[in-house]
C-alpha positions in Angstrom: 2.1 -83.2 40.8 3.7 -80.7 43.3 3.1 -77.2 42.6 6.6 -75.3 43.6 4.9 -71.5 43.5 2.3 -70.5 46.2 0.4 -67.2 46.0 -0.6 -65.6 49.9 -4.7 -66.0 50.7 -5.7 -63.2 52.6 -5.9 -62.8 56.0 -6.6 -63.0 59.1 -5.5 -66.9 59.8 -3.0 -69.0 57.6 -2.0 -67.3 54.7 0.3 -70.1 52.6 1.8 -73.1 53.7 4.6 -75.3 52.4 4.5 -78.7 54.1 6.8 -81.9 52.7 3.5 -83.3 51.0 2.7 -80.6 49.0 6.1 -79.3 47.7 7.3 -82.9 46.9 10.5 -83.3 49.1 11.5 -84.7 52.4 12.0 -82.6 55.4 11.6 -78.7 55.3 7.8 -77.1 56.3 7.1 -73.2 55.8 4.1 -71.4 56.4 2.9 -67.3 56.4 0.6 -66.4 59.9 -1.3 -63.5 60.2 -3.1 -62.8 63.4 -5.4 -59.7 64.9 -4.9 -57.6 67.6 -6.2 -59.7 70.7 -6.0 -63.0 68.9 -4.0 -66.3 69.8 -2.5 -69.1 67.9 -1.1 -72.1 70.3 0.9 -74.6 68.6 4.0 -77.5 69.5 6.6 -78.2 67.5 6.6 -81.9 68.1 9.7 -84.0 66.3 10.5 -80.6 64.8 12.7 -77.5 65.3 10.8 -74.4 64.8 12.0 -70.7 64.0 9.5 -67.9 63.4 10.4 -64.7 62.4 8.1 -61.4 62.6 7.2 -59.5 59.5 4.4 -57.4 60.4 3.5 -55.6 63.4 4.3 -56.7 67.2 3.2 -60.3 68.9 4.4 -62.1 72.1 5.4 -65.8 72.3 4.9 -67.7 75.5 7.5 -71.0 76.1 6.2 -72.2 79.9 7.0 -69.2 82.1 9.2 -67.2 79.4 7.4 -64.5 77.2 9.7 -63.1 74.7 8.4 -60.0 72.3 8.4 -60.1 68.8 8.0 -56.7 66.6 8.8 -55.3 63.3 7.0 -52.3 61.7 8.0 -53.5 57.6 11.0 -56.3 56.2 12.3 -53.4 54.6 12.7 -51.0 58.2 14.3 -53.5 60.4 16.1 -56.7 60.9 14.0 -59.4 62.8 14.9 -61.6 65.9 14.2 -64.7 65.1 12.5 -67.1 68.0 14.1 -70.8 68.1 11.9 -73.5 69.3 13.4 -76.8 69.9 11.2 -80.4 69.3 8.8 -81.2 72.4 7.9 -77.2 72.5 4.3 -75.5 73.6 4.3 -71.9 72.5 1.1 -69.4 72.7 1.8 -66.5 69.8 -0.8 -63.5 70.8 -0.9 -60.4 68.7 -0.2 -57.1 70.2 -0.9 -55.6 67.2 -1.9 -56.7 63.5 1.0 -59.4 62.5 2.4 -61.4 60.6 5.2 -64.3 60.7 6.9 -66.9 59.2 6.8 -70.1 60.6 9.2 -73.0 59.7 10.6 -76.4 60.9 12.8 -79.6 60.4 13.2 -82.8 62.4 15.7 -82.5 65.1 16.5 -84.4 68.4 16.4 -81.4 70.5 20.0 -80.6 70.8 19.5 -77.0 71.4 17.2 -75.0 73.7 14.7 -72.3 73.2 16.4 -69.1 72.1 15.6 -65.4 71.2 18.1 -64.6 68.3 18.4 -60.6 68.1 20.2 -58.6 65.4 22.8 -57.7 66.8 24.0 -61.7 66.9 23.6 -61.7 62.6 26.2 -61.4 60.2 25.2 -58.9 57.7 27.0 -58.4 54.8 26.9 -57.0 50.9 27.6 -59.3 48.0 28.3 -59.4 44.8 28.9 -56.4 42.7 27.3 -54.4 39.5 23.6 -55.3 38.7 23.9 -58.1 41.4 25.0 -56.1 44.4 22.5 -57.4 47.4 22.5 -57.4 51.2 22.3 -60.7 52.7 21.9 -61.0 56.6 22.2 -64.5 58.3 19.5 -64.7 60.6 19.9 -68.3 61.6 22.8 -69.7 59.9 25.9 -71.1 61.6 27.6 -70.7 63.6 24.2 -69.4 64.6 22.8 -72.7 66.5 20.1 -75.3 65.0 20.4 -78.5 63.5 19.1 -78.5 60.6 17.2 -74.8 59.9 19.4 -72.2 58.1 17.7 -68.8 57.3 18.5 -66.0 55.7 17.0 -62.8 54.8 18.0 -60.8 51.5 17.6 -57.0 49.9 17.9 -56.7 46.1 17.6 -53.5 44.5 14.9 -52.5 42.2 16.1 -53.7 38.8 19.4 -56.2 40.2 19.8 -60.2 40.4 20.2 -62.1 43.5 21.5 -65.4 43.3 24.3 -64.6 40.6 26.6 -66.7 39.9 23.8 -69.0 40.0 23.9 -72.0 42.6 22.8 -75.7 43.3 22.1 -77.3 46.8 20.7 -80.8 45.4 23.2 -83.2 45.8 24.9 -82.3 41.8 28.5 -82.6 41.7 28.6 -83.7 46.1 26.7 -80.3 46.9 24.7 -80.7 50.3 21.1 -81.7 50.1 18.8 -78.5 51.0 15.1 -78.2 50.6 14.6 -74.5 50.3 11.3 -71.7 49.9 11.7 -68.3 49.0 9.2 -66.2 50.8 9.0 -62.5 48.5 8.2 -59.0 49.6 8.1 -55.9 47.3 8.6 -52.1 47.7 6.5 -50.8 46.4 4.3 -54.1 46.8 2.9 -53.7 43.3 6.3 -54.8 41.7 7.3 -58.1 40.5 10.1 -60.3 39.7 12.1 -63.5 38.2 12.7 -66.5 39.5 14.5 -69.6 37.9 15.1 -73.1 38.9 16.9 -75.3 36.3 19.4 -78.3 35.7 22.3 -78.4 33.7 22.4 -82.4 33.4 18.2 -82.7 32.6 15.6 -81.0 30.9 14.5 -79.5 34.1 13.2 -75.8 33.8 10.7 -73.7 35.4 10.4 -70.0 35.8 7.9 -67.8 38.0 7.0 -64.5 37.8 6.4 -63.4 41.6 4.9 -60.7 43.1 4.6 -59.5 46.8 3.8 -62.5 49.4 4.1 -65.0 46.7 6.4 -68.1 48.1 8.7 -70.3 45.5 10.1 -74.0 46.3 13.7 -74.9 45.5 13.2 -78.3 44.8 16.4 -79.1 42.9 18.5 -77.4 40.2 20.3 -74.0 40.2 18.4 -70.8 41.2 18.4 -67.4 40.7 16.4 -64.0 41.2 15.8 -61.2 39.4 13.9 -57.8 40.7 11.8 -55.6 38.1 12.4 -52.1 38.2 10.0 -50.5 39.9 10.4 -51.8 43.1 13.0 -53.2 45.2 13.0 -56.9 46.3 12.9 -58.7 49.5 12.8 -62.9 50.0 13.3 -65.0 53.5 14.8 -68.6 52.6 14.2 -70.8 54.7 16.8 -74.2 54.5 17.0 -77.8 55.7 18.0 -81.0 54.3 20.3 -83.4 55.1 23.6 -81.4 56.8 23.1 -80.8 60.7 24.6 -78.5 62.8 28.5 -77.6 62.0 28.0 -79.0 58.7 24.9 -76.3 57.9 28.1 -74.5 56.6 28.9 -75.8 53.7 29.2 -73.9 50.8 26.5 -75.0 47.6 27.8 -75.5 44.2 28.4 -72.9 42.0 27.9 -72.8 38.2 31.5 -73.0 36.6 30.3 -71.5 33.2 29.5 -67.8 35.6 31.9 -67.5 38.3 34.3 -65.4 36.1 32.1 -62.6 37.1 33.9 -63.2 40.9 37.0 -62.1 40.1 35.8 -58.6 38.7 32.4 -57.4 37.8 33.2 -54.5 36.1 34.5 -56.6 33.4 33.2 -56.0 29.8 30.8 -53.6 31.3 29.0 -52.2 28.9 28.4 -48.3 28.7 26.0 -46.2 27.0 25.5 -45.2 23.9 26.9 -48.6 22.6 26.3 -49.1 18.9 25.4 -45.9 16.6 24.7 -45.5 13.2 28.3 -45.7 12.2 29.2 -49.0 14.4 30.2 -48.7 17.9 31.2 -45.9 19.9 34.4 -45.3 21.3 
């Protein structure tokens, strides 16, 4: 039985890793890297496309005669560039520094070539409103190119919801088919939070508490997120299913019974003091 929440080892070395097998689907891999200054991880992507994205601390990445420099002093100081490595790929990571990266693929035919995606090439953008205000920045979504990897990185305030209205990516009512981890990041990193896949049309239900470096599979079902608190809340998705290229921009499916909320979400707000001795106030 597929386990769908993965808590980080300790590194130096692989620190959690999502591959088809374990998580019970079809296409998507994922995996956490930590190196130490000096050391080397070599690696090919094979039938696959590849993006890793820095987390932690500084590392180059070596494609044939091209070296391209990765860096990042915290997820919650800067944006990352994300390095895109096409099937049939050699690349050499070495660690300038203590770091860490994500490290993700799909199959592809090798439509597109290597590429260093900066920030300044993302759309970033607020959504939402009330308790479920949050940034979202499209680090490789289109019209970003891949052919099947979408990524995105989101910020969610201590004590909001990400994810709201809830959504569905699994095929329900002609939604596209995406196989999808949430890699989570807390600050402070002793926080936790929610997370929720479910189905409308089966009994299926499952909800994880997670906690910094913790990593949960969407395998089907609508999702949402939830940060405690006492600490504000990061997660990296990584996407792939079966929509390539243009087509990686299609909407998912969201739940009817909550996208009221859209249209205003200050409605029915509730404000405090509600109810008193005598009944409510105002």
């Amino acid at each position: 039985m597929a386990i769908h929440k993965l808590r980080s080892a300790q590194g130096p070395g692989r620190l959690l890793e999502v591959t088809p097998e374990t998580a019970g689907w079809d296409v998507l891999d994922f995996s956490v890297e930590a190196l130490s200054a000096g050391q080397s991880l070599s690696a090919a992507t094979g039938d696959r496309e590849v993006a890793v994205v820095p987390l932690e601390g500084s590392f180059t990445a070596t494609v044939g005669s091209d070296t391209y420099e990765l860096e990042r002093s915290s997820v919650f100081t800067s944006m990352a560039s994300v390095l895109y490595l096409p099937p049939g790929t050699s690349c050499e990571i070495k660690a300038t520094t203590d770091a860490e990266f994500s490290v993700g693929g799909a199959p592809a035919a090798g439509r597109y070539p290597v590429r260093l995606i900066k920030p300044h090439e993302m759309k970033s953008e607020v959504r939402g409103g009330g308790g479920a205000t949050r940034q979202v920045n499209h680090i490789l979504a289109h019209p970003l190119p891949a052919e099947r990897l979408i990524l995105y990185e989101v910020y969610v305030p201590r004590g909001g919801w990400s994810g709201w209205p809830p959504h569905c990516h699994d095929g329900y009512e002609e939604s596209p088919y995406l196989e999808e981890t949430y890699y989570f990041r807390f600050d402070p990193p002793n926080g936790w939070g929610i997370h929720r896949n479910y189905r409308v049309d089966t009994e299926f239900d499952e909800v994880f508490s997670v906690q910094d470096r913790d990593v949960v599979m969407v395998t089907q079902g609508f999702h949402s997120s939830a940060a405690g608190p006492g600490s504000h809340m990061y997660f990296l998705n990584y996407l792939a299913g079966t929509p390539q290229n243009e087509e990686r921009a299609i909407p998912p499916f969201f739940q009817p019974e909550y996208r009221w909320i859209d249209g205003n979400w200050d409605v029915n707000a509730m404000t405090l003091p509600t109810v008193g001795p005598e009944g409510r106030s105002g």
